[in-house]
C-alpha positions in Angstrom: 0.0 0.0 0.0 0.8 3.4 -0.9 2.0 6.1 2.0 -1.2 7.9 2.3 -1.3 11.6 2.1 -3.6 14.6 3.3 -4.8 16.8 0.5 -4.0 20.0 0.5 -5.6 23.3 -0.8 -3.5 25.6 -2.6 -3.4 29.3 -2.6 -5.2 30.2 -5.1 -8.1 28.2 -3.7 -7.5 30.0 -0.7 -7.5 33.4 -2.2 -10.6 32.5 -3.8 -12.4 31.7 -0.9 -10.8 34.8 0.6 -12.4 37.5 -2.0 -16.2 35.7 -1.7 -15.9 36.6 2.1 -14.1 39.7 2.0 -15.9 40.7 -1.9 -16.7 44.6 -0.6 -12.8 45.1 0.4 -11.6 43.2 -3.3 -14.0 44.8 -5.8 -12.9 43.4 -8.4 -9.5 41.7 -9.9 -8.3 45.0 -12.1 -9.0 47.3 -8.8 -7.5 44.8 -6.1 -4.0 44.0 -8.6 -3.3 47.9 -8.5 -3.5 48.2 -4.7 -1.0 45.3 -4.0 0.9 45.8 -7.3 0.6 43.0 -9.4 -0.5 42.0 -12.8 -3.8 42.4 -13.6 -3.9 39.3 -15.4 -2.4 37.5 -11.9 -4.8 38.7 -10.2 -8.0 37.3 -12.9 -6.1 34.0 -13.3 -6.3 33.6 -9.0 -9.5 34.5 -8.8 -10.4 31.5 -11.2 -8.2 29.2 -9.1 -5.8 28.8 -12.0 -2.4 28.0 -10.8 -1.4 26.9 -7.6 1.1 29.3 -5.8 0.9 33.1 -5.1 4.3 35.1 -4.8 4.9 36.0 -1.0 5.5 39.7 -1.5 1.7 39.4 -2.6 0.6 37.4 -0.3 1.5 40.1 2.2 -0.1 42.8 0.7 -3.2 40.4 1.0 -2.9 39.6 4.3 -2.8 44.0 5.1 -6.0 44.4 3.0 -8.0 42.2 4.5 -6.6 41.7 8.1 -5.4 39.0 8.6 -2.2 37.2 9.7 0.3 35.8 7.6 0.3 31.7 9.1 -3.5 31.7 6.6 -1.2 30.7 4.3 0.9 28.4 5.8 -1.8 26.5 7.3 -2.5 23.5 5.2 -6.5 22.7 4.7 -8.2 19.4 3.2 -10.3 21.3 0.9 -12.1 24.9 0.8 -15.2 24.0 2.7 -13.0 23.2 5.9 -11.0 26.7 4.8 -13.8 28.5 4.9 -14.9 27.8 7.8 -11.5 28.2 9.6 -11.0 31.7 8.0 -12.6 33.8 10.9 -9.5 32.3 13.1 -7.0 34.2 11.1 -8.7 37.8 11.1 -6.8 40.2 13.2 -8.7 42.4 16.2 -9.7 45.9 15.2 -12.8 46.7 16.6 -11.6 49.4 18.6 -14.9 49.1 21.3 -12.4 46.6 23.2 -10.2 49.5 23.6 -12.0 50.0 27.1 -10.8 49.5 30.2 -12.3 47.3 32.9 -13.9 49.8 35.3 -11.9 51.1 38.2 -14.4 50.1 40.5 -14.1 46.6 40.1 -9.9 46.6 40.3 -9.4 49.4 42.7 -8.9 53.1 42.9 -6.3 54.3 40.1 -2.6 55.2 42.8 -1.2 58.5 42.0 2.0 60.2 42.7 2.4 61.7 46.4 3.9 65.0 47.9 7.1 65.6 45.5 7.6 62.4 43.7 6.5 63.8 40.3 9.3 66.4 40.5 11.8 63.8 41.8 11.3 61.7 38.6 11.8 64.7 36.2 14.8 65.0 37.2 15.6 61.4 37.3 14.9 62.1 33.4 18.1 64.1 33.0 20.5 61.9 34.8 22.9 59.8 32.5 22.7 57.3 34.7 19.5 56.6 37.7 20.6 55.8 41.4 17.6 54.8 43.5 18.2 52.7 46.3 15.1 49.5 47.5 15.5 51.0 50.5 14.4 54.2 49.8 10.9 52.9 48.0 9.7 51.9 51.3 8.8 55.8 51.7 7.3 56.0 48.3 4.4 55.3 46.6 3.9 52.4 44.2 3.3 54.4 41.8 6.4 56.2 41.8 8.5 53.1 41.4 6.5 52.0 38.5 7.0 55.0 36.6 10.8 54.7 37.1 10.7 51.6 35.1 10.2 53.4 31.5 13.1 55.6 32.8 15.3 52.4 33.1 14.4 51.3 29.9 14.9 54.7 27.8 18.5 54.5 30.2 19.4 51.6 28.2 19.3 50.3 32.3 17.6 47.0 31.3 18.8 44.9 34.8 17.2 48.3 36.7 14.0 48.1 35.2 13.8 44.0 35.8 14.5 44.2 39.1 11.7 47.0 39.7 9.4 45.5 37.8 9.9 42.7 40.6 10.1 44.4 43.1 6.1 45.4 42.5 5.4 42.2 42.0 6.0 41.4 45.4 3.4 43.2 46.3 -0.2 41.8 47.1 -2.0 44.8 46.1 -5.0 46.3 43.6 -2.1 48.4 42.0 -0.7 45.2 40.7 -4.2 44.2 39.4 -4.6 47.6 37.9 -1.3 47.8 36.2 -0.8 44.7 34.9 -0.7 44.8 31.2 1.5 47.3 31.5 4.0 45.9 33.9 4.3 42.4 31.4 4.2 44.8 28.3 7.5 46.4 30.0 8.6 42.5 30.8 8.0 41.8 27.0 10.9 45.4 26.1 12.9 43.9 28.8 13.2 40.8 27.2 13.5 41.6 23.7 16.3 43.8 24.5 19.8 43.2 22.9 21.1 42.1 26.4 18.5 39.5 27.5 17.7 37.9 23.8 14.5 36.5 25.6 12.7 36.3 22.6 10.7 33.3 23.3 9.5 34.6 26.7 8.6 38.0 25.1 7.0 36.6 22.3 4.6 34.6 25.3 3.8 37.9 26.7 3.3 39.4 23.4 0.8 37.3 22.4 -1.1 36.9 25.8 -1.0 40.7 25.5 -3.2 41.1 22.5 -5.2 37.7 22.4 -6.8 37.8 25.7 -6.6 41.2 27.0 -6.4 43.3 23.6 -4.2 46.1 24.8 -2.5 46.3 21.7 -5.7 48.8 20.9 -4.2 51.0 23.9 -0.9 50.1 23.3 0.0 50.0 19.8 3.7 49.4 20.3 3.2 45.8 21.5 2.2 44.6 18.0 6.2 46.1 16.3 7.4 44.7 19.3 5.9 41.3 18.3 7.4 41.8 14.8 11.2 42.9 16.4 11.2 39.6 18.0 10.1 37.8 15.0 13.0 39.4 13.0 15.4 38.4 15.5 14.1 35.2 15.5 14.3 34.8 11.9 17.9 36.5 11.1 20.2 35.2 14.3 21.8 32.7 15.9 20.5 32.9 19.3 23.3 31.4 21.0 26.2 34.3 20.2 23.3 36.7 18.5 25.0 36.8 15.1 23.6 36.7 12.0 22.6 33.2 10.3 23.7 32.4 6.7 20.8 33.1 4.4 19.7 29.6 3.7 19.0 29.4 7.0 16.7 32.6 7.3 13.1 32.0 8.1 11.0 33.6 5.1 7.5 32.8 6.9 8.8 34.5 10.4 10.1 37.4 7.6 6.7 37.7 6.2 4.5 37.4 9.3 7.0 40.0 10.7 6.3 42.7 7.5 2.7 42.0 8.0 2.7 42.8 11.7 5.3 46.1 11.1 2.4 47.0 8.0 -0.4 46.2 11.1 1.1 48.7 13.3 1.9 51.5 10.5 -1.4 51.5 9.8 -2.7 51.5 13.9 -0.3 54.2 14.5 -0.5 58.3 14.4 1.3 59.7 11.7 4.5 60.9 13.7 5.0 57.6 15.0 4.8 55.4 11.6 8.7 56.0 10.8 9.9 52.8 13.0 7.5 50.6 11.6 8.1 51.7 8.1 11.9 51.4 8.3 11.9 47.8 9.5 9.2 47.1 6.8 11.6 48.6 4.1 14.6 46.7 5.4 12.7 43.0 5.7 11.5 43.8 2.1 15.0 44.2 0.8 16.0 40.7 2.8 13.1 39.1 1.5 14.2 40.2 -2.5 17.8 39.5 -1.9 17.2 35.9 -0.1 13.9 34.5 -1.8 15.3 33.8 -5.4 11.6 32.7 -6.6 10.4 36.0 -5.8 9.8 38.5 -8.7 11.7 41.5 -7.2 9.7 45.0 -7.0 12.7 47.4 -6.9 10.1 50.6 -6.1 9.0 49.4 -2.9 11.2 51.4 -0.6 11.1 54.2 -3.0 6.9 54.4 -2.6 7.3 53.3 0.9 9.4 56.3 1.6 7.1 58.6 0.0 4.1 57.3 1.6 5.7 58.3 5.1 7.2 61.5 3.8 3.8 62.9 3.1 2.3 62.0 6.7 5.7 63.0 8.7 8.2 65.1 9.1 11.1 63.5 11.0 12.3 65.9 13.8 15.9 66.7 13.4 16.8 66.7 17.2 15.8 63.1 17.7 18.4 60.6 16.7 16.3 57.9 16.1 13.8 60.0 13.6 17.0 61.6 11.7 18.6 58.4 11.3 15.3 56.5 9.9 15.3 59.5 7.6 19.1 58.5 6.7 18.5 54.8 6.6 15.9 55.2 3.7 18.0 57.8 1.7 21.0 54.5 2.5 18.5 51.9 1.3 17.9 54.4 -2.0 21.4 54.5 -2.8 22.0 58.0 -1.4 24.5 57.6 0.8 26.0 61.3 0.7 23.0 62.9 1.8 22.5 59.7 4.2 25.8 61.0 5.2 25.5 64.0 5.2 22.0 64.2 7.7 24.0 62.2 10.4 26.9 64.8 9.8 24.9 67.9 10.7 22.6 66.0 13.3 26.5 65.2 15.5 27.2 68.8 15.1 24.0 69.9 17.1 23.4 67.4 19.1 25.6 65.1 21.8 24.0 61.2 20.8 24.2 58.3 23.0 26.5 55.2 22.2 23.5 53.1 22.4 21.5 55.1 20.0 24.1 55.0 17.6 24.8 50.9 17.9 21.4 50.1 17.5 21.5 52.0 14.4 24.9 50.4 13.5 23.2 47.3 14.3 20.4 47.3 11.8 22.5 48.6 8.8 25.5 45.6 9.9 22.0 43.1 9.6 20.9 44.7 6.1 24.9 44.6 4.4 25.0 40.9 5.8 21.9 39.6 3.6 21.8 42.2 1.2 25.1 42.3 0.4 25.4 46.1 -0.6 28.4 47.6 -0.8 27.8 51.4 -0.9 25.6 50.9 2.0 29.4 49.7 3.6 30.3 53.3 3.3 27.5 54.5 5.6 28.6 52.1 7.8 31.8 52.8 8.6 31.3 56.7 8.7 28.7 55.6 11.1 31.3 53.2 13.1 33.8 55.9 12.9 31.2 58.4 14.9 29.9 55.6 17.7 34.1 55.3 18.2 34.7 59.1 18.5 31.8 58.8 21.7 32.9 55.6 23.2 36.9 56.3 23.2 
């Protein structure tokens, strides 16, 4: 007897069932090829579930127009009925009506800050480096040593924050009720941070985060956060946290992650789009330069930028919004005027080492997998700077 084998849908089917549930957001196949960018042609010859597969840069653009997460296509189904049935699991949460909080009443009076503690903590903001002795909590409110934990974390003082973040935790309290979300959406940063490599554990949170309690409609953050730690996952070796070779790469983590940075672009206000849209542009470029059966859409960054340009205007004061502005013009092949923005931002402004190694960091990530060797000359005037701080 034969080895017996499940049967298995294939995308086109799926897209097909997709665009009868979803008919108002597809129109029609000449309308719905121009908004993700492919042929129209493709686009008739899937809807008639001719062919089997779907390019994955398409099947992203899918997933953003009608919510849903990238693992529908990864999911293998016996046949469309069964499909169809299952689609519902894959939708992403939007209804923003579970953007409301559980009334105070049931958890607890909301703690506030007491006597001076609000001007003790904006000066804590100014300090290089945060000093606050356990001791010294005793006398204030819990409140007070909660909001020192985003300080922590903004210090690049990731061990701080942990141990404050436990240090409320010992407590048997309503604030601890209240404040939960919060306190395991600063677990998840914690975590994901270049110093733990906790991905696994953040990723938990993550997920508990938006699937039961939906604070990602409070908090759009957690959802890039998600897609961060699906990047890392994808691209390193856990073990040192270097780069893998690029047979190794996961393209389904890649994709899920675009779709997720795409998710959160689109949640966010206009001012705050830029990180999102920066790590899109670079997992696109890994994606092109690593899937070799992909066709390769070489205006994607180009109409990426220009989509973000037109809703924001990167603040030149702020390192990580003048370098995102750089990083694009890098990714575009400008490289003097990528230069040339980090040039005048040193000489008005004093940066931090870390800022400028996280930076150093993504562009090292991009020149391994992308191979591109005038981006190398960003790079090292970039190195050159972080050494003139840090010696």
């Amino acid at each position: 007897m034969g080895e017996y084998k499940v049967k298995t849908i294939t995308d086109t089917q799926k897209f097909a069932v997709m665009i009868e549930r979803y008919e108002e957001l597809y129109q029609d196949y000449l309308s719905f090829s121009h908004k993700i960018g492919s042929g129209d042609s493709a686009v008739n010859n899937w809807e008639k579930r001719i062919g089997k597969g779907i390019w994955r840069k398409y099947k992203i653009q899918i997933c953003k127009i009608f919510s849903l997460n990238f693992s529908v296509w990864t999911e293998d189904f016996y046949d469309e009925i069964t499909f169809r049935e299952a689609l519902h699991l894959f939708e992403q949460i939007t209804d923003e009506t579970l953007k409301e909080r559980l009334d105070t009443k049931i958890i607890g009076k909301k703690a506030i800050l007491v006597g001076n503690e609000e001007d003790e903590l904006n000066e804590l903001k100014n300090q290089d480096n945060i000093e606050v002795d356990f001791e010294q909590l005793n006398n204030k409110s819990l409140l007070f040593s909660f909001e020192l934990i985003p300080l922590l974390i903004a210090n690049n003082q990731i061990e701080e924050a942990l141990e404050h973040i436990e240090y409320l935790e010992n407590f048997d309290s309503t604030f601890k009720l209240y404040h939960y979300n919060q306190l395991e959406h600063y677990k998840a940063i914690i975590y994901s941070h270049s110093s733990m490599r906790e991905w696994d554990k953040a990723i938990e949170i993550l997920r508990f985060l938006y699937s039961v309690s939906n604070y990602h409609l409070q908090k759009h953050e957690i959802i890039t956060l998600t897609a961060s730690n699906y990047k890392r996952k994808a691209l390193t070796l856990n073990e040192n946290y270097s780069w893998c070779n690029k047979e190794n790469v996961d393209l389904d983590l890649i994709s899920t992650a675009i779709v997720l940075y795409d998710e959160s672009y689109n949640y966010k206000a206009n001012g705050d789009k830029y990180y999102d849209a920066i790590n899109s542009a670079y997992l696109h470029k890994i994606l092109d330069a690593i899937d070799s059966d992909e066709e390769k859409n070489i205006n994607i960054i180009e109409n990426l930028y220009k989509e973000l340009t037109l809703q924001w205007t990167y603040n030149r004061n702020s390192w990580w919004e003048l370098s995102t502005n750089a990083e694009f013009l890098m990714l575009q092949g400008d490289i003097k005027q990528a230069i040339f923005e980090i040039e005048h931002y040193l000489e008005q402004n004093e940066a931090k080492a870390f800022e400028i190694e996280t930076t150093l960091r993504q562009i090292e990530m991009y020149i391994h997998f992308c191979d591109d060797k005038n981006a190398q000359e960003f790079y090292d005037f970039l190195k050159e700077s972080w050494k003139s701080i840090t010696y």
